[in-house]
C-alpha positions in Angstrom: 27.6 -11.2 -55.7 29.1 -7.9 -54.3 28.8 -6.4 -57.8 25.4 -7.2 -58.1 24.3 -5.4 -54.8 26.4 -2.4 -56.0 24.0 -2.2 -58.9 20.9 -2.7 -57.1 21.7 0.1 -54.5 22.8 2.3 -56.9 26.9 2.6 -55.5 27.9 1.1 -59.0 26.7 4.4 -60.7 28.4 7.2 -58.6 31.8 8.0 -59.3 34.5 5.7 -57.2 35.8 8.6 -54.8 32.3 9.3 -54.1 31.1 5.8 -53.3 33.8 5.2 -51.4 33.3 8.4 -49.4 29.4 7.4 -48.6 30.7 4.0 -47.9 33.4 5.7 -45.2 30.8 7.8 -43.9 28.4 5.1 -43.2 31.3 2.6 -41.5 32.0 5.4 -39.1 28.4 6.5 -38.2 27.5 2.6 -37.7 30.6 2.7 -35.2 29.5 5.8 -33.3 25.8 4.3 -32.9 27.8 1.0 -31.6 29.8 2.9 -28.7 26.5 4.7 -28.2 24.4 1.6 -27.9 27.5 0.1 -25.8 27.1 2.9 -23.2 23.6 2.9 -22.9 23.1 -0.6 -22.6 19.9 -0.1 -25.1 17.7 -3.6 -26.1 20.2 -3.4 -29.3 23.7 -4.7 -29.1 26.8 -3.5 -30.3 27.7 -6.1 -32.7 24.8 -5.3 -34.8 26.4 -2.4 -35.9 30.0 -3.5 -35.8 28.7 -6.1 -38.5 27.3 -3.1 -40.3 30.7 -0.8 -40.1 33.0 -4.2 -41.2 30.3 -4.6 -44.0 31.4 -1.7 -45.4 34.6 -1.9 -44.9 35.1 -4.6 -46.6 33.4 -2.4 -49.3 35.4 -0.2 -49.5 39.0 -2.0 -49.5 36.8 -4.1 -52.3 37.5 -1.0 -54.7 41.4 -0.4 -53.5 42.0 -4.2 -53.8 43.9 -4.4 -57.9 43.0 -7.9 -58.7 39.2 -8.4 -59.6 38.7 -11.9 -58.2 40.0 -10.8 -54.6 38.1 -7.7 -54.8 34.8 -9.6 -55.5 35.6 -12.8 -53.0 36.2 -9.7 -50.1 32.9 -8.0 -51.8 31.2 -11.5 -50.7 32.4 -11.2 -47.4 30.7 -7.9 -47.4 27.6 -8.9 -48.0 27.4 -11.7 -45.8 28.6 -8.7 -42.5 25.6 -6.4 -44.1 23.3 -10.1 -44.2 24.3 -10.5 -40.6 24.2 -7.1 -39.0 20.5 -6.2 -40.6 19.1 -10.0 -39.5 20.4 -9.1 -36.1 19.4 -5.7 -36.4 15.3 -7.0 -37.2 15.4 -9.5 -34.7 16.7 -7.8 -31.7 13.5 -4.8 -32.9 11.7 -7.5 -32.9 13.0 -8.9 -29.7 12.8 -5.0 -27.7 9.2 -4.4 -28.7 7.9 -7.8 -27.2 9.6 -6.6 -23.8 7.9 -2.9 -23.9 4.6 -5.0 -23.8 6.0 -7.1 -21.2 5.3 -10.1 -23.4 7.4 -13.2 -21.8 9.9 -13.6 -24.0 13.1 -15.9 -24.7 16.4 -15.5 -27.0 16.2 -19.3 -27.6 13.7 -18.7 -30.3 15.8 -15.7 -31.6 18.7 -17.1 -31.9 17.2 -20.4 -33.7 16.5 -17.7 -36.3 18.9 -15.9 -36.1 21.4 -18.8 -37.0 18.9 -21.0 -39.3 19.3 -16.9 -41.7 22.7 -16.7 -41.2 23.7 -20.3 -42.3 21.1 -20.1 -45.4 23.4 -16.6 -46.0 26.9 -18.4 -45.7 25.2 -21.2 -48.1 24.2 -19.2 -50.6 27.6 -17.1 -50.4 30.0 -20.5 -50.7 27.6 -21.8 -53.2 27.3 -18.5 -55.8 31.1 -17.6 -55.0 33.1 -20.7 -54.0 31.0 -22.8 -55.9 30.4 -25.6 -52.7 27.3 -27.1 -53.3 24.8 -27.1 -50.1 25.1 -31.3 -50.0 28.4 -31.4 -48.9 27.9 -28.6 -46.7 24.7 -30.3 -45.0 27.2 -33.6 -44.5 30.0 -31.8 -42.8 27.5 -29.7 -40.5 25.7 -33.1 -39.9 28.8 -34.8 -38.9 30.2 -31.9 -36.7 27.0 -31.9 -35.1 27.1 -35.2 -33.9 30.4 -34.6 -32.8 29.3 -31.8 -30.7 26.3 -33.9 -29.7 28.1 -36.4 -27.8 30.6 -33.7 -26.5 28.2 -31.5 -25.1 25.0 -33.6 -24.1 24.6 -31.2 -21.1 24.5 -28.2 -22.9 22.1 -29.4 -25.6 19.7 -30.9 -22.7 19.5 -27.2 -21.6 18.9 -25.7 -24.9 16.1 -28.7 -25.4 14.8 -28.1 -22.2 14.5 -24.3 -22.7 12.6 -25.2 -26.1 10.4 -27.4 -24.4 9.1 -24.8 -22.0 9.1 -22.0 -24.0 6.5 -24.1 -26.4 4.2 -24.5 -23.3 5.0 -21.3 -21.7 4.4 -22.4 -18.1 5.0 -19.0 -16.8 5.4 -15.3 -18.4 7.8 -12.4 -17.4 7.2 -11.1 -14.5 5.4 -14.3 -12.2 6.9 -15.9 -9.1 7.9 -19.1 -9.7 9.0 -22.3 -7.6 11.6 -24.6 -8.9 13.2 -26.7 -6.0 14.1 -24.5 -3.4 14.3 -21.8 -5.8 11.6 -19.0 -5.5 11.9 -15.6 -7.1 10.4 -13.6 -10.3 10.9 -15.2 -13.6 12.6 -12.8 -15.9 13.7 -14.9 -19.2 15.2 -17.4 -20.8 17.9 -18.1 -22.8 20.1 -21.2 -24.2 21.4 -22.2 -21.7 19.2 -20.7 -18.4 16.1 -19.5 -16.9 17.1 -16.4 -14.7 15.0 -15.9 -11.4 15.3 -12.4 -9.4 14.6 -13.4 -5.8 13.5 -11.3 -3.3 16.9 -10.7 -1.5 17.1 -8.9 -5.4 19.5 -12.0 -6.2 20.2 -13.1 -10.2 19.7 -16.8 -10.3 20.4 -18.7 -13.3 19.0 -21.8 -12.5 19.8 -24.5 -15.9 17.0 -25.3 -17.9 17.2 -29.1 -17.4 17.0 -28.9 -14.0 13.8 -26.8 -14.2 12.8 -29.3 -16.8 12.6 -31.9 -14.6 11.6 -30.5 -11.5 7.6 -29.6 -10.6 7.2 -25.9 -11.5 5.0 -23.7 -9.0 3.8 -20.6 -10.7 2.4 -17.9 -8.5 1.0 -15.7 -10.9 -2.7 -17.3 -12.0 -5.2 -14.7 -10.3 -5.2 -14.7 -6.2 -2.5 -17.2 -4.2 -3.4 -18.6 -1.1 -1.4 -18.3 2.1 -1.6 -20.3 5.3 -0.9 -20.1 9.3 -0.8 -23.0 12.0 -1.7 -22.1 15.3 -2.1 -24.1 18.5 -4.8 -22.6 21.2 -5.7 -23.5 24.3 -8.6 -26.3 25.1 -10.3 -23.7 27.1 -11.1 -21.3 24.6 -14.4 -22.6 22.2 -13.4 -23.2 18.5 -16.0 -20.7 17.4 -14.5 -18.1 19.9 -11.3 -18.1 18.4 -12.9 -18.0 14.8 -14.7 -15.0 15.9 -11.5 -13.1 16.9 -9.0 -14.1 13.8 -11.8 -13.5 11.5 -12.1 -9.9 12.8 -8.5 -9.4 11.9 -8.6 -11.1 8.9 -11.4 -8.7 7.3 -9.8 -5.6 8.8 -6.6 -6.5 6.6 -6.5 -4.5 3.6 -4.3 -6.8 1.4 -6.5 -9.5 2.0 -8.9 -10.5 -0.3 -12.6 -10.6 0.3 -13.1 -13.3 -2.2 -12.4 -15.9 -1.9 -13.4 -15.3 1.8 -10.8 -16.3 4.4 -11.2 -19.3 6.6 -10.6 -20.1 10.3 -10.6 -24.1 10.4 -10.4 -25.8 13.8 -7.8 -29.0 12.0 -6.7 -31.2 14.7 -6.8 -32.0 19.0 -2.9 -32.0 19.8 -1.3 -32.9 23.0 -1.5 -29.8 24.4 -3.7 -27.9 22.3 -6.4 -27.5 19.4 -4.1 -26.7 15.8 -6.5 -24.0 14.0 -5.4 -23.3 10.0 -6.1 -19.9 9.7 -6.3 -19.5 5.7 -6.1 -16.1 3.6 -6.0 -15.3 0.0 -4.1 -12.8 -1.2 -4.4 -10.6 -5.3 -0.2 -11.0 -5.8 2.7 -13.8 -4.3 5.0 -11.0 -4.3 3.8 -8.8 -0.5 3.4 -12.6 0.9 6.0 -12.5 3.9 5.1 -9.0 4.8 1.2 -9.8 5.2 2.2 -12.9 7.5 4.1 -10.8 9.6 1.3 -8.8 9.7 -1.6 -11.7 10.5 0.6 -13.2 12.6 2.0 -9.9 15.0 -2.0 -8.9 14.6 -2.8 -12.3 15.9 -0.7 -12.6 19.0 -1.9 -8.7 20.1 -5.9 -9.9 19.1 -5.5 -13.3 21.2 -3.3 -11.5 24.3 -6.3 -8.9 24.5 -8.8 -11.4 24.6 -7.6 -13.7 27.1 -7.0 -16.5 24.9 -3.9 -18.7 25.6 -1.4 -20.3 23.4 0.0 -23.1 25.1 3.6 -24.0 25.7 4.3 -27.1 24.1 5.0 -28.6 27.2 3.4 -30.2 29.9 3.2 -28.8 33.5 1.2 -29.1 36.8 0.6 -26.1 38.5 0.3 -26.3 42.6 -0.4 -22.9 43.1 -3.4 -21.5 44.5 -6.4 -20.3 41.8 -5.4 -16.1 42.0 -8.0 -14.1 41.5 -8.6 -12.2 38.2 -7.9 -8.2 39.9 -6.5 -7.9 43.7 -7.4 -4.9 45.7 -4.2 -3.2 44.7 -5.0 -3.5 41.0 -8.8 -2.2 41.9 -7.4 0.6 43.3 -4.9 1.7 40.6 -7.9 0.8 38.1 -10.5 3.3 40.6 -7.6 6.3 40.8 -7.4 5.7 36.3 -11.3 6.0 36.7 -11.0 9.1 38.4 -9.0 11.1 35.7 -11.9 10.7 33.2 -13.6 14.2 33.3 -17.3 12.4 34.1 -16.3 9.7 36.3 -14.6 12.5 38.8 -17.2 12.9 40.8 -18.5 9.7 41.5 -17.6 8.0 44.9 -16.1 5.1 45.9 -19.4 3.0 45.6 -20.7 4.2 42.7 -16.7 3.2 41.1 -17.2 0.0 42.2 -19.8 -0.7 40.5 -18.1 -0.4 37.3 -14.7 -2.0 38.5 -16.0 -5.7 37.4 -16.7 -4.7 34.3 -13.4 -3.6 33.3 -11.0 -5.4 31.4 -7.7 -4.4 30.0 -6.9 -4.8 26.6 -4.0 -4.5 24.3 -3.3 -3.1 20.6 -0.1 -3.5 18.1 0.8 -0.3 16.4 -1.4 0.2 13.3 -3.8 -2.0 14.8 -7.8 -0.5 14.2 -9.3 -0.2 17.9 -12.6 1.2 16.7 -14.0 1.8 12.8 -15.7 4.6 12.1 -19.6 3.5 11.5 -19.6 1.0 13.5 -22.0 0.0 16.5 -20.0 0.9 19.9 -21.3 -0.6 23.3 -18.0 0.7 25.6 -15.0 3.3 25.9 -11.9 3.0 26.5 -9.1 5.0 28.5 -5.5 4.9 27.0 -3.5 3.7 29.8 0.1 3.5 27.6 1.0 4.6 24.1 -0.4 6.9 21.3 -4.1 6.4 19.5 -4.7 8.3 16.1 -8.1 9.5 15.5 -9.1 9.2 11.7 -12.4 10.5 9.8 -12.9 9.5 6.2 -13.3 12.4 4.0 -15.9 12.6 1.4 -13.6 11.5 -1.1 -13.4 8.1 0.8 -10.1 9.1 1.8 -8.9 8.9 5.5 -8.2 12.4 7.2 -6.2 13.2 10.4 -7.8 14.7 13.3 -5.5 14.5 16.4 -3.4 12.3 18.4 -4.1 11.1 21.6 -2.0 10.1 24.7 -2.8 9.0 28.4 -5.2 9.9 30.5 -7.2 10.5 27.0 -10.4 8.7 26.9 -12.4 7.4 23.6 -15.2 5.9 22.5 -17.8 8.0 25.3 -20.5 9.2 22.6 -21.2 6.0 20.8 -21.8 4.6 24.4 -23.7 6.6 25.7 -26.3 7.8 22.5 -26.3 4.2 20.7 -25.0 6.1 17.6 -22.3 5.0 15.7 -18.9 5.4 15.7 -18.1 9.2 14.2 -14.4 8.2 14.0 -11.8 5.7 13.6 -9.6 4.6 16.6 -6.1 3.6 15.6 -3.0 2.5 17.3 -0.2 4.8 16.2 1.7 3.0 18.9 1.5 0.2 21.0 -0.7 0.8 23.0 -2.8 -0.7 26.7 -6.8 0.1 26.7 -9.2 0.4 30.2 -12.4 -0.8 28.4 -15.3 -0.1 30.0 -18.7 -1.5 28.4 -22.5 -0.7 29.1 -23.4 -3.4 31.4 -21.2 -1.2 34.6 -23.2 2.0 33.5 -26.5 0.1 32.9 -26.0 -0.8 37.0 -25.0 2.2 38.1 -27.5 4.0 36.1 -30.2 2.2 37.7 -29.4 2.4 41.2 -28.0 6.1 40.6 -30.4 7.9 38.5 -28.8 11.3 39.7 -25.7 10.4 38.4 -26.9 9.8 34.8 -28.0 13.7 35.1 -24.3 14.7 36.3 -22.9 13.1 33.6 -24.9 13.8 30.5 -23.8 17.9 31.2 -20.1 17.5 31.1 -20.7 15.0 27.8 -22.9 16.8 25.9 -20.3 19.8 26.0 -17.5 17.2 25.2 -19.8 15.4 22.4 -20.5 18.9 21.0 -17.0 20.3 21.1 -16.0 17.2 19.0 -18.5 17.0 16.6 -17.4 20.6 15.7 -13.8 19.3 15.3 -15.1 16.5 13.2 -17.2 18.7 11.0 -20.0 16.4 11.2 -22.7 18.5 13.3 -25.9 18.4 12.4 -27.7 20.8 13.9 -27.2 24.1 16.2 -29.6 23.2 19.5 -26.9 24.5 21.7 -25.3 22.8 24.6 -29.0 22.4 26.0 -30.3 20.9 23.4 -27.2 18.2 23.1 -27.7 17.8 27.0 -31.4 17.0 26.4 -31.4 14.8 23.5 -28.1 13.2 25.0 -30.2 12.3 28.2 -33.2 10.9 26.5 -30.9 8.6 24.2 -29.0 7.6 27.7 -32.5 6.9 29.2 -33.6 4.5 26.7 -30.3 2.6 26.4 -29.5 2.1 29.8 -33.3 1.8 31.0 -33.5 4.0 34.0 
């Protein structure tokens, strides 16, 4: 057998010192690309090429061994290292391609193949050299098999198991998966596990018969949906409350347009009305980090708009009905009136007038206060924290413009012309809002024309000095002409 390979690879021809020199050469070069491969940790394995290297080995002590039949039963073993390592060597190409393309992939199947080409190898060597005939060899293997059968039913339920799945490939490299109560990205398969990285980056083995049996979740099909419970107070309208989460819903950038979320009004509790607020979102993996954001975004949208979540608990309140803003609060909101450039001036009537109006509101950090584009009927003064002032770029892109801290004001120029918003509002912190909306000016307006006439001045100078900042002027009238145009846009919205 060894003899005949010699002859087909041409060894047998070359004088013996020099075959046994290229035979040397090639052990030792298959055992440096073996420590190589070893400290690499490359998709090939060591013993690959420490098959190869023994190979020829054994090739060489073939020609320093005196007696002929030794020398050709070691040449035998020879071939059957060089069968091994180059099966190995195909299979685990094979095997390292298929992950580059981040096919899912299993050793199960490999190794099947790998053994069903190395038996046929060790047949065909006891057969041609040894002379055992492949019968007897099937009845021993048949009887040790059912030896090991009955010793090891475990291990061969996980090596069935992993067959099973890898036939109808319920999930691919790379998806989240639920088994149980495990939940992670499935990485592979092998004999005798399927090995799930979970978040918390742990390597879980989980064994392939417990999978087997258990209902398998898979997470990576298209777009996943995610889902919060919330209680809200009786008071508050179902479609008010839709309104609101909606608004925070859309404004999340992870979460998908289609399919659109929903805002569904489930069940009357005991002490309140349990909404399910449902999202969809392109990939399982960002999951807990979007529901802490809905649900942070949530508490800040429903805080800022009056609308209670109840205490599980019931309670009977004695005290006397307060009233929404005490004279001390007016006043602190009146002297917070007063440090907005335009409202300086006006007295303590004309303040009054917008006082009812007002309501404070509050933001989480990165929260959007105002989009840029969008229709704005009031202003707000920052009466705590930090608001960042974005304008989107030509390029789509979203470009810094300043930072603003109390007694900054926002918003004045979309009130006041109708137009809309010619920048984007963002919390950088959180932050407390005076908002003041069009129905206090509207009033005031209209029972103090002249005051309409003090104001529009110190805006149009604002309005132009930030439309310069923001690069978005659009024509060069001069403060008069802003102050004009400003006033005639004022007149028609507020209808004085």
């Amino acid at each position: 057998m060894f003899s005949a390979l010699e002859n087909f690879v041409g060894l047998a021809d070359l004088p013996l010192h020099l075959a046994i020199g290229i035979e040397v050469f090639l052990g030792l070069v298959m055992l440096a690309i073996a420590l190589a491969v070893r400290r690499r940790r490359r998709s090939l394995t060591p013993t690959t090429f420490i098959f190869l290297a023994v190979s020829f080995g054994l090739s060489v002590a073939t020609h320093l061994i005196p007696n002929p039949v030794t020398a050709e039963k070691v040449g035998a073993l020879a071939v059957v290292a060089l069968a091994f390592g180059l099966i190995r060597l195909v299979l685990e190409a094979i095997d390292a391609a298929m992950r580059r393309r981040k096919a899912a992939f299993s050793t199960i199947f490999k190794d099947l193949i790998m053994l069903a080409l190395w038996g046929v190898v060790i047949a065909v060597a006891l057969n041609v050299e040894f002379g055992v005939k492949s019968f007897s060899i099937l009845t021993s293997v048949s009887v040790l098999a059912a030896v090991i059968g009955f010793a090891a039913q475990e291990a061969l339920s996980n090596v069935f198991s992993g067959l099973t799945m890898q036939l109808q490939r319920p999930f691919k490299s790379g998806d989240w998966v639920r088994t149980g109560n495990y939940v992670g990205r499935f990485r592979g398969m092998n004999w005798r596990s399927t090995t799930i990285i979970t978040r918390a980056n742990e390597r879980l083995e989980v064994p392939n018969s417990v999978i087997g049996k258990d209902v398998i979740v898979n997470y990576g099909d298209s777009w996943i949906r995610d889902e919060i419970r919330i209680g809200i107070s009786y008071d508050v309208p179902p479609n008010r409350v839709r309104e609101v989460a909606m608004r925070l819903l859309h404004n999340s950038p992870q979460i998908l347009k289609e399919p659109p979320p929903e805002v569904l009004a489930w069940e009357f509790g005991d002490f309140a009305i349990t909404y399910r607020i449902r999202y969809c979102l392109a990939d399982y993996g960002p999951q807990e980090v979007v529901r802490d954001d809905v649900v942070s975004g949530l508490w800040y949208a429903l805080r800022r708009h009056a609308i209670e979540i109840p205490y599980p608990i019931r309670s009977i309140d004695l005290r006397q009905p307060r009233v929404e803003k005490t004279t001390r609060d007016d006043h602190r909101l009146m002297t917070e009136l007063r440090q907005v450039d335009f409202l300086r001036a006006l007295t303590e009537e004309e303040l009054n007038m917008l006082v009812p109006t007002v309501q404070v509101r509050e933001y989480g950090a990165g929260e959007t206060i105002v989009r840029q584009g969008d229709e704005g009927d009031s202003f707000y003064i920052i009466r705590s924290g930090t608001v960042e002032v974005l304008v989107q770029a030509a390029d789509g892109s979203m470009r810094h413009v300043a930072e603003m801290k109390p007694p900054s004001f926002v918003g004045e120029a979309a009130l006041m012309t109708g137009q809309p918003r010619n920048a984007t509002n963002r919390a950088k912190t959180d932050v407390e809002l005076i908002e003041i909306d069009r129905e206090g000016f509207t009033r005031l307006f209209q029972a103090h024309p002249e005051v309409a006439e003090q104001m529009s001045e110190i805006i149009a100078t604002r309005l132009a000095e930030r439309l310069e900042v923001l690069d978005a002027t659009g024509g060069d009238n001069g403060k008069a002409g802003t102050r004009r145009w400003l006033m005639s846009k004022m007149r028609e919205i507020f209808d004085f």
